[in-house]
Rosetta silent file (secondary structure, phi, psi, omega in degrees, C-alpha in Angstrom):
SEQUENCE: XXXXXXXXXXXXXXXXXXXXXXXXXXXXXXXXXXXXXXXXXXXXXXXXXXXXXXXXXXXXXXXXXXXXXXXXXX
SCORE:     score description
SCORE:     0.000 S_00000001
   1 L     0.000  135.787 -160.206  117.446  104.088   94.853 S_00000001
   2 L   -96.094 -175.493 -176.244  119.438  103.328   97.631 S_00000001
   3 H   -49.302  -74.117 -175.950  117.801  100.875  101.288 S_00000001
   4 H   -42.499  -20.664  156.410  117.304  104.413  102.929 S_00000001
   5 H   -92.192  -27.112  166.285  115.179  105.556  100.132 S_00000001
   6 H   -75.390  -33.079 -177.822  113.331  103.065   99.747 S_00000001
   7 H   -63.392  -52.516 -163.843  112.342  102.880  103.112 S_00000001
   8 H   -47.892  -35.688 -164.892  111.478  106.880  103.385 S_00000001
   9 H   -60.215  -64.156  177.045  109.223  105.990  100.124 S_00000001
  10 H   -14.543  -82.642  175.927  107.422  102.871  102.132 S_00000001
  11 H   -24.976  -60.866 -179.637  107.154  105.002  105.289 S_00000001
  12 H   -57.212  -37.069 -134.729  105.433  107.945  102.758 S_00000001
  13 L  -115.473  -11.445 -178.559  103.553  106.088  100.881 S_00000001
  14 L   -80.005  -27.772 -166.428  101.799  104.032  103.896 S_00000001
  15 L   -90.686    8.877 -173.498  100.029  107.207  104.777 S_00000001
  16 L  -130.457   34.089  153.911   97.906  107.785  100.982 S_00000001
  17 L  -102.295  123.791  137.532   96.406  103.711  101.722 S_00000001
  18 L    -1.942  149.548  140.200   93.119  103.375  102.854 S_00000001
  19 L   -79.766  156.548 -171.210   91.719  101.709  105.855 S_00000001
  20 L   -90.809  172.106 -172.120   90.730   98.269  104.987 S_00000001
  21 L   -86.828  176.574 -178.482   86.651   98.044  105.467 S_00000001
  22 L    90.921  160.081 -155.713   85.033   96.878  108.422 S_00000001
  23 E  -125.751  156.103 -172.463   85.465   98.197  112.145 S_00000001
  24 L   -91.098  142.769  177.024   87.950   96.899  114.815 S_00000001
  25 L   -27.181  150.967  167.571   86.811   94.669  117.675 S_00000001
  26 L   -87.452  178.611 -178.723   86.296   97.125  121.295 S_00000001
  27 L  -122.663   79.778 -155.737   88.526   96.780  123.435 S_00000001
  28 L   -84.042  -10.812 -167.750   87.759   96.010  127.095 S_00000001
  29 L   -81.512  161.324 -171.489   91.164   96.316  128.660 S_00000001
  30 L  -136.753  144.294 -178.397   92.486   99.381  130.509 S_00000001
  31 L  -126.142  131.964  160.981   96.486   99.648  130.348 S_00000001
  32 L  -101.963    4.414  178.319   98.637  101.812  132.620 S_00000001
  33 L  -159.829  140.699 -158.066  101.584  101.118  130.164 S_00000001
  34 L  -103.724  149.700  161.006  100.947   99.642  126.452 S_00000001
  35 L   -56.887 -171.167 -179.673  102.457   96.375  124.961 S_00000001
  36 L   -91.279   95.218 -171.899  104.776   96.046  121.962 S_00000001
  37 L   -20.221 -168.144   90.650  103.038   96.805  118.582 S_00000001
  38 L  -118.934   10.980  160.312  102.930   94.415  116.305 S_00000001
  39 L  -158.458  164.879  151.320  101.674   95.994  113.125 S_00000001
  40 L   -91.985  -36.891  151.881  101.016   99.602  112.485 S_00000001
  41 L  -127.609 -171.554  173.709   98.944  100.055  110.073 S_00000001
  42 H   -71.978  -14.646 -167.311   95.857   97.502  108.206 S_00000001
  43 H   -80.148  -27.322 -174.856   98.385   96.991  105.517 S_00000001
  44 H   -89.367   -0.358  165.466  100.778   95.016  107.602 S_00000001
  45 L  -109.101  175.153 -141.839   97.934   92.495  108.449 S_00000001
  46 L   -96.390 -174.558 -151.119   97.282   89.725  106.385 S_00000001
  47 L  -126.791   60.601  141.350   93.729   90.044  104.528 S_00000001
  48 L   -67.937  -42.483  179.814   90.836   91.248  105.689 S_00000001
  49 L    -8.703  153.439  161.862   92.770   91.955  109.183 S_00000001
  50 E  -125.506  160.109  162.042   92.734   95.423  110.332 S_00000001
  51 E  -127.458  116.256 -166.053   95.304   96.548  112.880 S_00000001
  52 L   -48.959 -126.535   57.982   93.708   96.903  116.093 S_00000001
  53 L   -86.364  127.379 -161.298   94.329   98.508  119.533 S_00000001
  54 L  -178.604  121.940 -165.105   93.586   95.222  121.420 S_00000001
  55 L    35.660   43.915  160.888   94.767   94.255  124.867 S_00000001
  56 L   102.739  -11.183  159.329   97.482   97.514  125.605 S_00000001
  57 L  -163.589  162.830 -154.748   98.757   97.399  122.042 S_00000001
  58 L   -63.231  145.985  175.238   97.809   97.418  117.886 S_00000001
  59 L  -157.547  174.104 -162.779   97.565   93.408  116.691 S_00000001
  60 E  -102.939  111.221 -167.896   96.144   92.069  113.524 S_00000001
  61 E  -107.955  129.267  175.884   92.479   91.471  114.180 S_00000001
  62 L   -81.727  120.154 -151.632   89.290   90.201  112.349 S_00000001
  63 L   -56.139  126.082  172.493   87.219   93.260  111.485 S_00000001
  64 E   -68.785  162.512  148.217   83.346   93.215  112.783 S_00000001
  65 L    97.316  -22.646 -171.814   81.092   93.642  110.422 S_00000001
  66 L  -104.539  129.964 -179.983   83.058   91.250  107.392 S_00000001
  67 L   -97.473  151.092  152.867   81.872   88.073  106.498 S_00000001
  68 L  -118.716  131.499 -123.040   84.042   85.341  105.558 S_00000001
  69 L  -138.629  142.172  153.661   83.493   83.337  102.972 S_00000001
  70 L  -115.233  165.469 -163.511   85.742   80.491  101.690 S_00000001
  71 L  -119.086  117.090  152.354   85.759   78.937   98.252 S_00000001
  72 L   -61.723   96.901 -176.527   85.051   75.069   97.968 S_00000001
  73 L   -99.069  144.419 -173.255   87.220   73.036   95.199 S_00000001
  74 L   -85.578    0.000    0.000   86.157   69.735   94.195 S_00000001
C-alpha cells in the first residue's frame, strides 16, 4: 500500500471510531471567524481528551463528567 492509501484508509477508518465518553466543556465564546483546528476528531487527543469546539476552534479538552484517577507506586 502506497502513502496515498494509507492515508485514504486513516481518513475512512476515523469515521467507524467512537466518541470517547464523557461530554465536552460549553463554550462561552461567540466567534465571527473560527481559529485553526487543532485536532479533529477525540482520537487525535491524548487520553481521556475529547476534541472540543472551545474558544472559535476544536482543541483537546478534559471531558466533564470523567474522573481522574492516578495510580500511586511505592
Amino acid at each position: 500500500m502506497n502513502l496515498a492509501g494509507i492515508v485514504a484508509f486513516v481518513q475512512t477508518t476515523s469515521f467507524f471510531l467512537p466518541d470517547k465518553i464523557g461530554t465536552c466543556p460549553p463554550d462561552p465564546f461567540w466567534c465571527k471567524v473560527p481559529g485553526r483546528d487543532l485536532c479533529s476528531i477525540d482520537y487525535d487527543c491524548p487520553g481521556v481528551q475529547k476534541c472540543c469546539y472551545f474558544k472559535c476552534r476544536k482543541v483537546c479538552k478534559d471531558p466533564l463528567g470523567i474522573v481522574h484517577r492516578s495510580i500511586n507506586t511505592l
